[in-house]
C-alpha positions in Angstrom: -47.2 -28.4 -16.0 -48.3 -29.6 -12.9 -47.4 -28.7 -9.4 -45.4 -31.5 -7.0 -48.2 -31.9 -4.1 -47.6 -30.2 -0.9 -47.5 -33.1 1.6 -44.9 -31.8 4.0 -45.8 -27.9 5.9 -44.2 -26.4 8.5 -45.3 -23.2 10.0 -43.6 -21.0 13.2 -44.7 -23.4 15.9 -46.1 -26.9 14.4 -45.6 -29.8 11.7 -47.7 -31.0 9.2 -47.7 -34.0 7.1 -50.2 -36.3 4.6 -50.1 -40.1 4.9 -50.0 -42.6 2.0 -53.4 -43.7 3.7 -54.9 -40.0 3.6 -54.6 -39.3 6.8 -52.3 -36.5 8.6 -49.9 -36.1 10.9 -49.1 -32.9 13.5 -47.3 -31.9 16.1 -45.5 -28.8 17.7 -47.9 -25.6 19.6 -51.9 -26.2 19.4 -52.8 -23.3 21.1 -55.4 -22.5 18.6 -55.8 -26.1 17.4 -53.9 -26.1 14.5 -52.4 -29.8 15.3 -56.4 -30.6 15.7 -56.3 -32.7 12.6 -56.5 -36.4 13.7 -60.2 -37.2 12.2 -58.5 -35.7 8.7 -59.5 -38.1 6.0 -58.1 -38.5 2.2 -55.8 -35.3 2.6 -53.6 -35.5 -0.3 -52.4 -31.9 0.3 -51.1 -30.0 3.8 -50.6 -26.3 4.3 -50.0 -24.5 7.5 -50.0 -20.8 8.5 -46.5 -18.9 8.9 -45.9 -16.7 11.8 -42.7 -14.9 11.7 -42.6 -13.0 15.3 -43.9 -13.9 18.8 -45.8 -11.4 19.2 -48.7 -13.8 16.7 -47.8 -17.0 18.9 -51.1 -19.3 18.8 -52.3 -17.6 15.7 -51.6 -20.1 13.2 -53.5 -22.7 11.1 -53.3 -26.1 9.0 -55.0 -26.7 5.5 -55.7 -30.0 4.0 -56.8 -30.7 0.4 -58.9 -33.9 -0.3 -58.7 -35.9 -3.0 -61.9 -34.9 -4.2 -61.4 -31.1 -4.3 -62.8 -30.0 -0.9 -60.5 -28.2 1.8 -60.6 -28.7 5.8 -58.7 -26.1 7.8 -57.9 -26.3 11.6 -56.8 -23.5 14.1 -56.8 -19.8 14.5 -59.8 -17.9 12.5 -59.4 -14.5 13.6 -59.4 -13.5 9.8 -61.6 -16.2 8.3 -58.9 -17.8 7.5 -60.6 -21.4 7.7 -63.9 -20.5 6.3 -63.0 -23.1 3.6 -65.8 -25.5 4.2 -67.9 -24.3 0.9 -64.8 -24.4 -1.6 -65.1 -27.0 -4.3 -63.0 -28.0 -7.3 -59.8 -27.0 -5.7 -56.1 -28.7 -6.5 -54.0 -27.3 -4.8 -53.5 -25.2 -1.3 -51.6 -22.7 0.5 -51.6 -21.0 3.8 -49.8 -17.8 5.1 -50.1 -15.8 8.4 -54.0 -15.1 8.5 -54.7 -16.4 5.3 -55.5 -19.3 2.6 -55.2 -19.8 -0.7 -57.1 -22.4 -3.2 -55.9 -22.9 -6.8 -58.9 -24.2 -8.3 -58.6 -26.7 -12.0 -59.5 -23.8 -14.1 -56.5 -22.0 -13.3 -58.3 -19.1 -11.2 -57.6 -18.8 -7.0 -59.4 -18.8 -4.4 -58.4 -16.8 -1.1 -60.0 -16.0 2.4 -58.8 -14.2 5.5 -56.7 -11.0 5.9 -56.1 -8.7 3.1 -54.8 -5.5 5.2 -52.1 -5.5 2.1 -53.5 -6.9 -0.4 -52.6 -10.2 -0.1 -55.7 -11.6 -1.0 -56.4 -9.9 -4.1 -56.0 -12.6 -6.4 -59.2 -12.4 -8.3 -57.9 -11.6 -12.0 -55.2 -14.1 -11.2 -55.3 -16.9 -14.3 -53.6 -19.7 -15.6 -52.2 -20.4 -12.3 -50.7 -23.6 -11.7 -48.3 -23.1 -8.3 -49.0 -21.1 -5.1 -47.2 -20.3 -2.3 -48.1 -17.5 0.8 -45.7 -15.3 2.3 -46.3 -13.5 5.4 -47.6 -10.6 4.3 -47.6 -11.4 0.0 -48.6 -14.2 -2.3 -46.8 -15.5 -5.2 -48.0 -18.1 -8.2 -46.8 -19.7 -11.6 -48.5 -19.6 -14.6 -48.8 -22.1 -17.0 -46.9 -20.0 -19.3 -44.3 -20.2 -17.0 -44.3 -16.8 -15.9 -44.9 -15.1 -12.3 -47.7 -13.3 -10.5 -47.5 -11.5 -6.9 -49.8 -9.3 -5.2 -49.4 -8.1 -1.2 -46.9 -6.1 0.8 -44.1 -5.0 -1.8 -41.4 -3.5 1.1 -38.7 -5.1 -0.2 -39.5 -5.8 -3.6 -40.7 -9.3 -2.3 -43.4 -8.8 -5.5 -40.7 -8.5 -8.3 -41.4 -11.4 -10.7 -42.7 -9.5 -13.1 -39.2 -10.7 -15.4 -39.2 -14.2 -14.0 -39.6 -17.2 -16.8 -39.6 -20.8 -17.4 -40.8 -21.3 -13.5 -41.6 -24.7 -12.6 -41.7 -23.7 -8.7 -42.6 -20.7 -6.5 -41.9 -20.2 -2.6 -42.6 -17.4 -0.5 -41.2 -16.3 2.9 -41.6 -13.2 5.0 -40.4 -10.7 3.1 -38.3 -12.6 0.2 -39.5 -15.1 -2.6 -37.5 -17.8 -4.5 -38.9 -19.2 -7.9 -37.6 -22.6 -9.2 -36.6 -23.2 -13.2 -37.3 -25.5 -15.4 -33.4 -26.2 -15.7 -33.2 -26.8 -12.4 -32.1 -23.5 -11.1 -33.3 -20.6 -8.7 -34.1 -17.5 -8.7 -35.0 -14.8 -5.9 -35.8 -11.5 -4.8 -36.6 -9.6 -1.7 -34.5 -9.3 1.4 -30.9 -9.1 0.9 -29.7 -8.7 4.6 -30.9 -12.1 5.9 -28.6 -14.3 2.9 -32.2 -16.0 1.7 -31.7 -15.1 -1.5 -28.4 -16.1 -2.3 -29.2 -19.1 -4.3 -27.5 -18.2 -7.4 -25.2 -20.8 -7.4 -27.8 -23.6 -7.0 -28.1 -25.9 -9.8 -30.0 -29.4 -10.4 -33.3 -28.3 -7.8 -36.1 -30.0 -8.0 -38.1 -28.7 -5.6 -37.6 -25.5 -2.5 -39.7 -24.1 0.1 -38.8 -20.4 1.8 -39.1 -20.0 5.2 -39.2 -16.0 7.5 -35.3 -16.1 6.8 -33.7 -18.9 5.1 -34.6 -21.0 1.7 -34.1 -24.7 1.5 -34.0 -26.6 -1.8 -33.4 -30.2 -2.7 -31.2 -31.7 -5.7 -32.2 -34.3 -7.7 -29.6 -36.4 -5.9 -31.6 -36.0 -2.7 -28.9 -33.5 -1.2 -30.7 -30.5 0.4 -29.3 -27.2 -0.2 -29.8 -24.3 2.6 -29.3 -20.6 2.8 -30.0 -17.8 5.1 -30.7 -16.9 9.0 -29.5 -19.5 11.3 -29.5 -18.7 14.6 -32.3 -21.8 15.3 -29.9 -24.0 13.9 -32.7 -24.5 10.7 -29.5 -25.0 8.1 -28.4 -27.5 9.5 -29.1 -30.4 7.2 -25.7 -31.4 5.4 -25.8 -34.7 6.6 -29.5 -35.3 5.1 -30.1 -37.7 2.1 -32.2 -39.2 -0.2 -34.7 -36.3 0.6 -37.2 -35.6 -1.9 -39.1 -32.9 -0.7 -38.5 -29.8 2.0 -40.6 -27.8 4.2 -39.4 -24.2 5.9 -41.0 -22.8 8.8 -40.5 -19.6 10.6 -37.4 -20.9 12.1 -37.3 -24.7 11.7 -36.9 -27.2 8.6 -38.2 -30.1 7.6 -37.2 -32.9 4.9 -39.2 -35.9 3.5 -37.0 -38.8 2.8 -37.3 -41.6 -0.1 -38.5 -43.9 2.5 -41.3 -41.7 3.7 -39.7 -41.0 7.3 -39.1 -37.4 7.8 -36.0 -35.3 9.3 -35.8 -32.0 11.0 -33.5 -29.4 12.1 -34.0 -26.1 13.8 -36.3 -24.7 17.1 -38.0 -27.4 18.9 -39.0 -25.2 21.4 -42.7 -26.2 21.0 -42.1 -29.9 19.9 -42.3 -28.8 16.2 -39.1 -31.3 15.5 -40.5 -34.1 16.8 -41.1 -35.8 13.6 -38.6 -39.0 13.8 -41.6 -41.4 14.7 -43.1 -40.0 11.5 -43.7 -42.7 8.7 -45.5 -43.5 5.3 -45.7 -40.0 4.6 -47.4 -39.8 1.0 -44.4 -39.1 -1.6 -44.6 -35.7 -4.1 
């Protein structure tokens, strides 16, 4: 099994996105120079760093994978978050708030930055395939299809300990969603917020959580959506032919067929302004 690239990210105040040519695309709040990105080079991979309250504005960060295993990371290092510049071998990336994640070909992961809850402790972590980073937890997939979580635990955000067949994982702030091979999805964590009520979905190929809400796409290109609302980041029924979805804090984003992407949800920092976006590199 292998994971669908990350080439869309969307963290609490910027956009992210990889190019067919290898470059990348940002926009949204720089205060810390997470949209710093433009010399980026044969990124086949985009992360970014998930705040969830405004009390972390300007502490977020981007993540790009090239193709040839080594990571650049852009923006706020409080943590060491972007000391990535020695990593080699790596496949795939993730970024949560203070933190990054590398999954490298042998299955094991890589992780620097804060670890206050144990987010980081993913050193006996193997046979990883997926990765995703919460705010304050990180999730994976094994190969075996199975689930692994380690981090904050307050609202049982961690219990994948039964989960099976995965094909996909997502974290948010204090939920996770995993995606099965049969096209369905599974989640645990917060109740309150309506994140995890995704029983019902069916035919998914792909989902992404954000702080509140969960978005998934069908295999029809339909996006499904669930959870907080008040930014207006559900609203995507009129979206089609998508084929791959990005959740920020409070904002959504959705890669079209085409390569042109969408968005819905709080612009307040320019973090929707994506419609000039094109020949984004396809999952």
């Amino acid at each position: 099994m292998r994971a669908r690239p990350s080439v869309l990210a969307a963290g609490r105040r910027h956009s992210v996105a990889a190019r067919r040519d290898g470059t990348v695309l940002a926009v949204g709040g720089s205060a810390a120079g997470e949209c710093r990105v433009q010399g980026w080079e044969r990124v086949v991979e985009v992360a970014a760093g998930n705040v969830h309250t405004a009390r972390n504005t300007g502490r977020s960060h981007t993540v790009g994978l090239r193709s040839d295993g080594t990571v650049l990371a852009a923006g706020w290092n409080g943590d060491g978050q972007c000391e990535v510049a020695g990593w080699r071998g790596v496949t795939a990336v993730a970024a949560g708030w203070r933190r990054t994640l590398g999954l490298l070909g042998n299955g094991r992961v890589l992780a620097v930055g804060r670890n206050a809850e144990g987010q980081c402790d993913v050193e006996s972590w193997r046979e990883v395939v997926v990765l995703s980073c919460g705010d304050w937890h990180s999730v994976g997939v094994r190969a075996d299809g199975s689930a692994v979580a380690v981090g904050n635990d307050r609202r049982r955000q961690c219990d994948v300990g039964g989960w099976r067949d995965l094909v996909g994982i997502a974290a948010g702030y204090c939920h996770t969603v995993g995606l099965t091979a049969d096209g369905r999805a599974v989640a645990t964590g917060e109740r309150t917020t309506g994140a995890c009520e995704v029983d019902e979905w069916e035919d998914v190929v792909a989902l992404d959580a954000g702080s509140y809400h969960t978005v998934g796409v069908t295999a029809s290109g339909r996006v499904l959506v669930t959870g907080d609302n008040s930014h207006g980041q559900c609203d995507v029924d009129d979206w089609r032919d998508v084929v791959a979805v990005a959740a920020g804090s409070t904002h959504t984003l959705g890669l079209r067929a085409d390569g042109t992407v969408v968005a819905a949800g709080n612009h307040a920092d320019g973090q929707c302004a994506v419609e000039a976006w094109s020949d984004i590199r396809l999952p």
